[in-house]
N, CA and C atoms as a LAMMPS dump frame, in Angstrom:
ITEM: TIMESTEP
0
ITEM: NUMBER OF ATOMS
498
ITEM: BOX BOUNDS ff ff ff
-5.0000000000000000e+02 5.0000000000000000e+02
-5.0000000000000000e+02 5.0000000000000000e+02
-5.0000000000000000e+02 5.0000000000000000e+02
ITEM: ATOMS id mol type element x y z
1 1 1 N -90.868 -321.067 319.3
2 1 2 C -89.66 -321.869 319.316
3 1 3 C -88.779 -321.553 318.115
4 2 1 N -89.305 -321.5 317.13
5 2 2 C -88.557 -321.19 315.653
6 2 3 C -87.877 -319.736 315.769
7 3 1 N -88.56 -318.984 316.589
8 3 2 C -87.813 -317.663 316.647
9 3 3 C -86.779 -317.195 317.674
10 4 1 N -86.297 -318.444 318.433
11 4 2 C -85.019 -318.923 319.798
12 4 3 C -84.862 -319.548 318.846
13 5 1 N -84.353 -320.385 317.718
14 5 2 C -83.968 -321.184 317.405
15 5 3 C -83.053 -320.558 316.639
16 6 1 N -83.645 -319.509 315.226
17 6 2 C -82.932 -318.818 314.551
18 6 3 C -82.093 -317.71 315.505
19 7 1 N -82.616 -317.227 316.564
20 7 2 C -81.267 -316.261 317.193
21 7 3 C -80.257 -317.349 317.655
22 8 1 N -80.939 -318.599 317.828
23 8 2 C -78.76 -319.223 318.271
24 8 3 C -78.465 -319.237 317.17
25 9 1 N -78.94 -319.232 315.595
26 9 2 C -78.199 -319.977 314.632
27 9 3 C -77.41 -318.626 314.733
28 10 1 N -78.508 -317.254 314.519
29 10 2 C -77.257 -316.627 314.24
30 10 3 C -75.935 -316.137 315.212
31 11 1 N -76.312 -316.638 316.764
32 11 2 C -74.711 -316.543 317.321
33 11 3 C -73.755 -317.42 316.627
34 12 1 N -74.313 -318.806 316.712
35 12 2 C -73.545 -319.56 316.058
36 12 3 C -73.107 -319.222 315.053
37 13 1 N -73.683 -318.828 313.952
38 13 2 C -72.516 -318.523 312.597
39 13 3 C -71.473 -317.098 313.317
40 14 1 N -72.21 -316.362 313.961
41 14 2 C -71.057 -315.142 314.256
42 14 3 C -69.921 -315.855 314.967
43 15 1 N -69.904 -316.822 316.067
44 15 2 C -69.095 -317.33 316.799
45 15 3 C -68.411 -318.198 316.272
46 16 1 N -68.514 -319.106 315.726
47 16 2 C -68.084 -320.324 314.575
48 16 3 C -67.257 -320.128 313.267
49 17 1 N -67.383 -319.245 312.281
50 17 2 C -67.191 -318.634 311.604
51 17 3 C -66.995 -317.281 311.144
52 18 1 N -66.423 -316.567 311.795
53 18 2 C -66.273 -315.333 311.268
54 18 3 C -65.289 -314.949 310.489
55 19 1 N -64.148 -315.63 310.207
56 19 2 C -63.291 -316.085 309.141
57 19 3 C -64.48 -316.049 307.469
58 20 1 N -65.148 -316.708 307.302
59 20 2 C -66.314 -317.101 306.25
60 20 3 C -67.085 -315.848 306.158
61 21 1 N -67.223 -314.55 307.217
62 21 2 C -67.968 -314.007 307.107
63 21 3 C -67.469 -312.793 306.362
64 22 1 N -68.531 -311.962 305.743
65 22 2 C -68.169 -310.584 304.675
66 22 3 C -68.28 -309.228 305.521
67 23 1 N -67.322 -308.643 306.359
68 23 2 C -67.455 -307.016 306.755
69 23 3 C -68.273 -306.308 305.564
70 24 1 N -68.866 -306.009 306.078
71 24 2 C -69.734 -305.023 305.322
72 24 3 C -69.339 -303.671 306.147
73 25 1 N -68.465 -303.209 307.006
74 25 2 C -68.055 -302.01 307.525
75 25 3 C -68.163 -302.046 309.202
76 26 1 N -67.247 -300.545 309.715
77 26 2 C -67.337 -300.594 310.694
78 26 3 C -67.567 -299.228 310.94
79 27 1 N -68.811 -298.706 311.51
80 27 2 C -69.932 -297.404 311.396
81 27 3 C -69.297 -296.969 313.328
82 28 1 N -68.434 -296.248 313.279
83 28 2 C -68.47 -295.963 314.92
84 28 3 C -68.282 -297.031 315.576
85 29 1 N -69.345 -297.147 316.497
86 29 2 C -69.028 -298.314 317.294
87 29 3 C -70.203 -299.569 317.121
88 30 1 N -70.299 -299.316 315.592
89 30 2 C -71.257 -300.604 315.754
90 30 3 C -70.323 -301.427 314.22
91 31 1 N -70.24 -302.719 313.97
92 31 2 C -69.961 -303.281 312.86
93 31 3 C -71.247 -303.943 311.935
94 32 1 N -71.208 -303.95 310.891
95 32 2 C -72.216 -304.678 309.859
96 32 3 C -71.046 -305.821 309.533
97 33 1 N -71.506 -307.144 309.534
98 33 2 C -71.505 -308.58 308.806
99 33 3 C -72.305 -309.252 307.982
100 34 1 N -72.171 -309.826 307.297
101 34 2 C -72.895 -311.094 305.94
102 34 3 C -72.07 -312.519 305.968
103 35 1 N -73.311 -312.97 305.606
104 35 2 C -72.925 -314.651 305.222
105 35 3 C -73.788 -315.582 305.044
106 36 1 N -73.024 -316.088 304.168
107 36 2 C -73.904 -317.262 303.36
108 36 3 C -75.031 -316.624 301.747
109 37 1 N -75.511 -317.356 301.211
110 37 2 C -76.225 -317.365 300.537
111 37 3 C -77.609 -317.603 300.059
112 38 1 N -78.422 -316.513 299.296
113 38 2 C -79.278 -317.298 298.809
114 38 3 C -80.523 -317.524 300.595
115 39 1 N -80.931 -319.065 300.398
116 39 2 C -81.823 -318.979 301.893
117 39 3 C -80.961 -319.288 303.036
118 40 1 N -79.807 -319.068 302.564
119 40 2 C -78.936 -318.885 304.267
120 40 3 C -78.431 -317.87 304.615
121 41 1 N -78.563 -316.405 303.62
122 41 2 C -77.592 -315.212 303.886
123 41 3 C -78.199 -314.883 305.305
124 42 1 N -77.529 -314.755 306.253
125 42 2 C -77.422 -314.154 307.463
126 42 3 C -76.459 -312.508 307.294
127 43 1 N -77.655 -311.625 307.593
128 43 2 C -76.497 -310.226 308.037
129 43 3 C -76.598 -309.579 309.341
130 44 1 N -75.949 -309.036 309.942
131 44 2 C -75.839 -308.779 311.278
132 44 3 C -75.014 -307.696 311.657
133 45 1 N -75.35 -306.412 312.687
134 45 2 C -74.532 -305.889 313.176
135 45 3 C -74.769 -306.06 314.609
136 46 1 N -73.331 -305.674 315.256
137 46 2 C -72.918 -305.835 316.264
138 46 3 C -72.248 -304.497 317.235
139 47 1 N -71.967 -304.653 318.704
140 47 2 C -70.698 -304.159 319.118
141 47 3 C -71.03 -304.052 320.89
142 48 1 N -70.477 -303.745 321.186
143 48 2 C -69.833 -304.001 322.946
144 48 3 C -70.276 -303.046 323.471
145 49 1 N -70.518 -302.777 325.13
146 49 2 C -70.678 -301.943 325.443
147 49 3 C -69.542 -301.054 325.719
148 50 1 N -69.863 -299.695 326.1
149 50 2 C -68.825 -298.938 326.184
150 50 3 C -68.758 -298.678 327.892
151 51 1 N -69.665 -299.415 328.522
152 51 2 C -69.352 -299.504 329.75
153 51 3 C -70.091 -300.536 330.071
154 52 1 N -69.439 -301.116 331.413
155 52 2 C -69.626 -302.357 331.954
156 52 3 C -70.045 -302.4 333.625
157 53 1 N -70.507 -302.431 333.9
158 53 2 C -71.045 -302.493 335.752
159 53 3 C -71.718 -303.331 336.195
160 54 1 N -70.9 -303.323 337.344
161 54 2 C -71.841 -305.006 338.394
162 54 3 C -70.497 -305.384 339.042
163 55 1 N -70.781 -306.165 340.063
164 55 2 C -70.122 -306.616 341.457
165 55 3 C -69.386 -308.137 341.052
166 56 1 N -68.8 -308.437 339.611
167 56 2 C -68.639 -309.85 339.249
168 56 3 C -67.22 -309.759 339.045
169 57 1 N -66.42 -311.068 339.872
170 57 2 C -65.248 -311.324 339.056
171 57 3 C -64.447 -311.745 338.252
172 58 1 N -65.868 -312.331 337.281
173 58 2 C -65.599 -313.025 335.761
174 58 3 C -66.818 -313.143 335.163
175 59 1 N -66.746 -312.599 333.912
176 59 2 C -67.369 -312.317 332.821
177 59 3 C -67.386 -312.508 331.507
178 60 1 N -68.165 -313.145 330.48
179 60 2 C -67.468 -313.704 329.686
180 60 3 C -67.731 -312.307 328.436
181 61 1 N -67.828 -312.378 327.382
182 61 2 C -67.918 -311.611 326.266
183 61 3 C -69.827 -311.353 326.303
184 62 1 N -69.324 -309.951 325.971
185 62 2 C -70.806 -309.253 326.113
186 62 3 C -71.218 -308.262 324.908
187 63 1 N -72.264 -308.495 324.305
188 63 2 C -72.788 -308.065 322.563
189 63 3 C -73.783 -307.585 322.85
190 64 1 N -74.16 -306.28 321.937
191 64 2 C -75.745 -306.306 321.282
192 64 3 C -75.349 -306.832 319.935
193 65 1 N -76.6 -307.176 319.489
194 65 2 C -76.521 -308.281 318.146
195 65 3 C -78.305 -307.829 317.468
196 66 1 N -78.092 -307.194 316.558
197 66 2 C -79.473 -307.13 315.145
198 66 3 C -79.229 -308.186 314.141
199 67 1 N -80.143 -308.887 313.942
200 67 2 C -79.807 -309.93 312.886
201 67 3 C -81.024 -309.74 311.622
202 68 1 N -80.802 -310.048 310.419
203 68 2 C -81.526 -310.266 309.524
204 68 3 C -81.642 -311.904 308.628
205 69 1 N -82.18 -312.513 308.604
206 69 2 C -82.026 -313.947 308.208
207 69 3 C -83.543 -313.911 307.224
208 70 1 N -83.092 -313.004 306.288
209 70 2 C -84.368 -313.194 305.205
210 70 3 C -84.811 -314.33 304.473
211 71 1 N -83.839 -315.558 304.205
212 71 2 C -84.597 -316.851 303.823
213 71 3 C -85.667 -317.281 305.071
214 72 1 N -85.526 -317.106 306.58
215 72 2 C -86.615 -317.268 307.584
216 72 3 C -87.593 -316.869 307.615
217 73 1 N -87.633 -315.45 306.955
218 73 2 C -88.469 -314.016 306.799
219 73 3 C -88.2 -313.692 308.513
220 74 1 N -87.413 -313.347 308.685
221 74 2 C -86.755 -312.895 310.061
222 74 3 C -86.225 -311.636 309.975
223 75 1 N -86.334 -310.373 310.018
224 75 2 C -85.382 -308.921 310.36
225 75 3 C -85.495 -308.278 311.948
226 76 1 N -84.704 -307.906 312.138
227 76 2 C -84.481 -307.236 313.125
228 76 3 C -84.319 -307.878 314.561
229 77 1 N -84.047 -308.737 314.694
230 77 2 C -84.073 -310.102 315.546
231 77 3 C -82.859 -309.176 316.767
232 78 1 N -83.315 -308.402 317.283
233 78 2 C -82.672 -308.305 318.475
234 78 3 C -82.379 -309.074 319.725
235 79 1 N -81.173 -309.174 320.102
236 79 2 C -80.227 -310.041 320.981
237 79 3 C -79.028 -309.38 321.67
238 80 1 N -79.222 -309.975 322.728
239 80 2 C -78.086 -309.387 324.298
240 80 3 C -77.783 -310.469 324.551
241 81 1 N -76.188 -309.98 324.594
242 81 2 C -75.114 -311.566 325.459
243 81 3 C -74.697 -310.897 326.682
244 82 1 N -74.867 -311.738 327.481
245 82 2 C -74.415 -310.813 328.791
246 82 3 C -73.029 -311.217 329.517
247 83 1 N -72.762 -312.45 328.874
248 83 2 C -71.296 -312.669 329.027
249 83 3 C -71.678 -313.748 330.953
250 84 1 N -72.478 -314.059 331.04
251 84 2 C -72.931 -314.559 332.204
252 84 3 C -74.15 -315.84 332.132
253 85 1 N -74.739 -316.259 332.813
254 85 2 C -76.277 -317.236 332.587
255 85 3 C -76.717 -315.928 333.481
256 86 1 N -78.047 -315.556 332.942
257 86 2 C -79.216 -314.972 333.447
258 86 3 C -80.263 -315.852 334.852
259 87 1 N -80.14 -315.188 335.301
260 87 2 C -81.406 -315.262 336.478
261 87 3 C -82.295 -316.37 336.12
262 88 1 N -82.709 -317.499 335.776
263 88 2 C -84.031 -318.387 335.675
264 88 3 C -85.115 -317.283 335.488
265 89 1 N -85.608 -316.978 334.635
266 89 2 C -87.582 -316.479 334.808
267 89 3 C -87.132 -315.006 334.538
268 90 1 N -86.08 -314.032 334.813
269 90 2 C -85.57 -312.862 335.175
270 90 3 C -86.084 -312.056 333.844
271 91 1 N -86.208 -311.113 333.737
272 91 2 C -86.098 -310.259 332.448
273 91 3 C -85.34 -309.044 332.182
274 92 1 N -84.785 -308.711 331.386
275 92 2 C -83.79 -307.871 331.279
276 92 3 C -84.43 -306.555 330.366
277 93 1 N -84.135 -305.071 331.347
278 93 2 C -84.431 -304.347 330.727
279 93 3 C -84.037 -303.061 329.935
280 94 1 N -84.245 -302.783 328.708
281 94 2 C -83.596 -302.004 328.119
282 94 3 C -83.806 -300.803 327.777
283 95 1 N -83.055 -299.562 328.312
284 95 2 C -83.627 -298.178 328.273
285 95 3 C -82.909 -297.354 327.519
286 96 1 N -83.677 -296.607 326.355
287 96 2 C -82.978 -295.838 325.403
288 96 3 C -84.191 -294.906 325.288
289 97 1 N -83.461 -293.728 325.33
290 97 2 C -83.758 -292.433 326.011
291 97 3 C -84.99 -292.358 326.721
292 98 1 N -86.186 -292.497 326.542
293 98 2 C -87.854 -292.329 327.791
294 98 3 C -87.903 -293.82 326.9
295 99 1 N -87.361 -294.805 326.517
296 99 2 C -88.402 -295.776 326.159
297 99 3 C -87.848 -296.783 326.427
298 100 1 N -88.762 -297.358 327.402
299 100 2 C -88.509 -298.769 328.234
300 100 3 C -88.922 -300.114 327.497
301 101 1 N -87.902 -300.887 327.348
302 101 2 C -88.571 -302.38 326.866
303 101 3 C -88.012 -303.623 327.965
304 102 1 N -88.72 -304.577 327.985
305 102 2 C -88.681 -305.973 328.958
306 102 3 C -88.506 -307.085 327.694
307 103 1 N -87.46 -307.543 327.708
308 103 2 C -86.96 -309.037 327.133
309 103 3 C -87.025 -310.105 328.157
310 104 1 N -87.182 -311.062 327.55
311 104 2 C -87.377 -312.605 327.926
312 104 3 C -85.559 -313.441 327.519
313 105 1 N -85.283 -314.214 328.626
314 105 2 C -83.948 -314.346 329.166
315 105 3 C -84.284 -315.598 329.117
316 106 1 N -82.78 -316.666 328.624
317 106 2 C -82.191 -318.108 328.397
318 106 3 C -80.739 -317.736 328.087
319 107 1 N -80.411 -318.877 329.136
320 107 2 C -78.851 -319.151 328.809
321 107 3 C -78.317 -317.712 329.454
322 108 1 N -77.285 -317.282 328.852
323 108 2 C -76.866 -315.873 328.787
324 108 3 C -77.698 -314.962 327.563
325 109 1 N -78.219 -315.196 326.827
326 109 2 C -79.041 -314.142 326.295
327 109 3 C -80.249 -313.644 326.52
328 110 1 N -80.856 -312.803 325.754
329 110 2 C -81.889 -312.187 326.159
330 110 3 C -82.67 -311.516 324.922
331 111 1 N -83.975 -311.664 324.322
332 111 2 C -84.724 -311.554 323.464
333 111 3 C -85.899 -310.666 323.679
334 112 1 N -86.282 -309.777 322.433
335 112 2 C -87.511 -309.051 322.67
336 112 3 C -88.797 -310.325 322.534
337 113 1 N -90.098 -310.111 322.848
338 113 2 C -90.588 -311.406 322.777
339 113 3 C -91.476 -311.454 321.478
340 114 1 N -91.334 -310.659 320.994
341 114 2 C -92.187 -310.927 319.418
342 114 3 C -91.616 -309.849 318.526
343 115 1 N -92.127 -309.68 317.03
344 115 2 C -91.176 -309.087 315.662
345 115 3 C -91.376 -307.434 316.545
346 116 1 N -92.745 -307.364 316.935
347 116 2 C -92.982 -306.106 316.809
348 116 3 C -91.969 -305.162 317.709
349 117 1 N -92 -306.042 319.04
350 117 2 C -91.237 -305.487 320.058
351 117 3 C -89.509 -305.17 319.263
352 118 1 N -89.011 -305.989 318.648
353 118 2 C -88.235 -305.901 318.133
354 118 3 C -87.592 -304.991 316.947
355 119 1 N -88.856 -304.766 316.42
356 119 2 C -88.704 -303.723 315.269
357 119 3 C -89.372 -302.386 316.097
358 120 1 N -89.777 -301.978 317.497
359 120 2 C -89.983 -300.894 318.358
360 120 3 C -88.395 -300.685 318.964
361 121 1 N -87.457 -301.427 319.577
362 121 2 C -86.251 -301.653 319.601
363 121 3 C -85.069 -300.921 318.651
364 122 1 N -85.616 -301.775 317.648
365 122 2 C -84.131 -301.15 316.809
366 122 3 C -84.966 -299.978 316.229
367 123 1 N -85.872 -299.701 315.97
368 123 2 C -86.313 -297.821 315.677
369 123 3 C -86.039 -297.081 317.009
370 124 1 N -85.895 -297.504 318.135
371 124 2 C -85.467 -296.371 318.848
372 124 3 C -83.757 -296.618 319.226
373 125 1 N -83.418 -297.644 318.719
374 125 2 C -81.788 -297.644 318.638
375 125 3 C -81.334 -296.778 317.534
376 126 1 N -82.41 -296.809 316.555
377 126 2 C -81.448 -295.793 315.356
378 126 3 C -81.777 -294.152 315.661
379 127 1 N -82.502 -294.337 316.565
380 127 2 C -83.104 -292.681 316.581
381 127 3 C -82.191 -292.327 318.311
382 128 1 N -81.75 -293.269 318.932
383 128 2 C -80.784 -292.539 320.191
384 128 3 C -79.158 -292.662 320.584
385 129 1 N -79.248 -291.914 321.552
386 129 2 C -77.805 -291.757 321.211
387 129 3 C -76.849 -292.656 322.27
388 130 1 N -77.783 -293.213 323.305
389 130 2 C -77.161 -294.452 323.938
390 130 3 C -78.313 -295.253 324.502
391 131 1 N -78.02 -296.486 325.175
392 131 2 C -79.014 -297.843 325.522
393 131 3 C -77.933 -298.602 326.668
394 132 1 N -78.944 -298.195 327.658
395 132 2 C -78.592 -299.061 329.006
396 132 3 C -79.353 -300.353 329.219
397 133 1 N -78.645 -301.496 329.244
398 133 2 C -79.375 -303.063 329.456
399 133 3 C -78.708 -303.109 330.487
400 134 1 N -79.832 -303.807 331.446
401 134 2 C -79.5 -304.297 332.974
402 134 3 C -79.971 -305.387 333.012
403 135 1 N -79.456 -306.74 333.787
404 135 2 C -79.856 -307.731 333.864
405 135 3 C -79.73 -308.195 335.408
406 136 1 N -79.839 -309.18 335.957
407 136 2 C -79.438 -310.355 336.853
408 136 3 C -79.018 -311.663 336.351
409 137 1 N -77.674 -312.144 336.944
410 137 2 C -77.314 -313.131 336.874
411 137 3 C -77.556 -314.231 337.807
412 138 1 N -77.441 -315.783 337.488
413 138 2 C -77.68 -316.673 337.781
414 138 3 C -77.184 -316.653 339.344
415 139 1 N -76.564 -315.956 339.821
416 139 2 C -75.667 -315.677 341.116
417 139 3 C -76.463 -314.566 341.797
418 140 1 N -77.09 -313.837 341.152
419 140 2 C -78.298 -313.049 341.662
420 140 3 C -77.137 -311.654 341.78
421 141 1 N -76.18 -311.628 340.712
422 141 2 C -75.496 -310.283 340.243
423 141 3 C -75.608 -309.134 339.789
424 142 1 N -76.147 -308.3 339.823
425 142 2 C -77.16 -306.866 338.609
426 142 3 C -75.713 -306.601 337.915
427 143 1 N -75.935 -306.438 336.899
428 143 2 C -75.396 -305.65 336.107
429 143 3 C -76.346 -304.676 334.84
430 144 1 N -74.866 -303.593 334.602
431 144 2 C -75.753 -302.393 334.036
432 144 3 C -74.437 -302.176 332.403
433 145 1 N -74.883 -302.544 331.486
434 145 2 C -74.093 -301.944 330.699
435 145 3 C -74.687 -301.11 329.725
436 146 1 N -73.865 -300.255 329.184
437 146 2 C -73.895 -298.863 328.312
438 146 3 C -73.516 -298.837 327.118
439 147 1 N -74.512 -298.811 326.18
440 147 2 C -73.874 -298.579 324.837
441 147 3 C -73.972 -297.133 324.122
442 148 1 N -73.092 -297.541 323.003
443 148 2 C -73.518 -296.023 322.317
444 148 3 C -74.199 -296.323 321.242
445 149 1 N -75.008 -296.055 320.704
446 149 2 C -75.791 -296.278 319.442
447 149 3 C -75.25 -294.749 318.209
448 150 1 N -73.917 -294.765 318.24
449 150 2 C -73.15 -294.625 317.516
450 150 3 C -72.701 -294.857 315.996
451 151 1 N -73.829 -294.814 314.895
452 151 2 C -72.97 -295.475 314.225
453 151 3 C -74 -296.7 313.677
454 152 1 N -75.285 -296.927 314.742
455 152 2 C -75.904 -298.228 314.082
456 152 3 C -76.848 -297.801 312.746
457 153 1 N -77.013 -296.553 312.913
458 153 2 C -78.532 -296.514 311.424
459 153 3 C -77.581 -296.396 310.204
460 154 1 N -76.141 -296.697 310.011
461 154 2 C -75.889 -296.711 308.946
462 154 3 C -74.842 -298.338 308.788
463 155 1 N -74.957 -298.665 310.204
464 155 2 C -74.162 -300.503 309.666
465 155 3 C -75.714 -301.023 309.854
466 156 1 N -76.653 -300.674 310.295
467 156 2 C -78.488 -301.198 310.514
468 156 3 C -78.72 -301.354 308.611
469 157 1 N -78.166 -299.919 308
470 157 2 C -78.707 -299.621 306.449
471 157 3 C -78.09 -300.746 305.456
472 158 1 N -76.258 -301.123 306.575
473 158 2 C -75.603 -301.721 305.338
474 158 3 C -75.894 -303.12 305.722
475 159 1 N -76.992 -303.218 306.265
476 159 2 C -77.093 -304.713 306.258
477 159 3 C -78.733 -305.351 305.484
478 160 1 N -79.111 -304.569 306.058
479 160 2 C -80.394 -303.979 305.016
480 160 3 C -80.711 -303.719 303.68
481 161 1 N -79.099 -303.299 303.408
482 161 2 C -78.729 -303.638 301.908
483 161 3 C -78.208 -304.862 301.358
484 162 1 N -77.136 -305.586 301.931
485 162 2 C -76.611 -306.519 301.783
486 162 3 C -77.637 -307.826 301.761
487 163 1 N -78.772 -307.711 302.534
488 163 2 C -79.692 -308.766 302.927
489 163 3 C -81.672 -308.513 302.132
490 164 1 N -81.585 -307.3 301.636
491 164 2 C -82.529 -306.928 300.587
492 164 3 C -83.699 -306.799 301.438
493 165 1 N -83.277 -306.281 302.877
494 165 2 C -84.466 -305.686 303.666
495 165 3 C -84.484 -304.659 303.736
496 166 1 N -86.13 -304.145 303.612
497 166 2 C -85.817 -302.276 304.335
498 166 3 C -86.409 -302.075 305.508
């Protein structure tokens, strides 16, 4: 529960505040963010897909999201917005280059289900050169979007710095 709890905080501060928040850069197509202090610094990069697919005629805003929340002892907290509510029970899966992972789905997001899976995740996000997440929506919609992993092992580094993780 504590580890769904800290990924809404950190949508919430990205969504709520980003005015308050510190660019730490924008690496290609991924951005690094900071905020707060001390046992609240939250750092985070982000960015959109570069393609979008599925049979829907409204969609809301759609992210990958790495978070670090070191007062939690939390890194690498991988998170998908799909801009939709997910399927009930559904799992969403994510393929970057031969390596397949299955997240666990609430609300519109979607979570690896423990640190490890998560830190297997973002080592093969920094080592490829794109990541297809497919989901189902609550409407029983597939969608397929495309990112580029462009750009993340060095807003991944500047957050890593900013947040005193390696």
């Amino acid at each position: 529960m504590k580890f769904f709890v800290t990924a809404v905080v950190s949508v919430v501060l990205l969504a709520v505040s980003p005015v308050a928040a510190k660019q730490l850069g924008s690496f290609k197509d991924w951005s690094a963010n900071a905020e707060g202090k001390g046992k609240s610094l939250t750092c985070w990069i982000y960015s959109e897909p570069v393609k979008d697919e599925g049979k829907y005629t409204k969609r809301g805003q759609i992210y990958s999201l790495v978070t670090h929340l070191p007062g939690e002892k939390v890194t690498n907290q991988v998170q998908f917005t799909a801009g939709y509510t997910f399927k009930k029970g559904s799992a969403v899966q994510v393929v970057i280059g031969k390596r397949k992972f299955e997240l666990f789905t609430s609300g519109d997001s979607a979570w690896a289900r423990n640190k490890k899976d998560d830190a297997n995740i973002v080592r093969a996000m920094r080592s490829g050169a794109k990541m297809i997440v497919t989901g189902v929506s609550s409407r029983g919609t597939k969608t397929k979007d495309t990112y580029s992993l462009s750009g993340i092992s060095a807003a991944h580094k500047a957050i890593g710095k900013a947040c005193k993780v390696k």
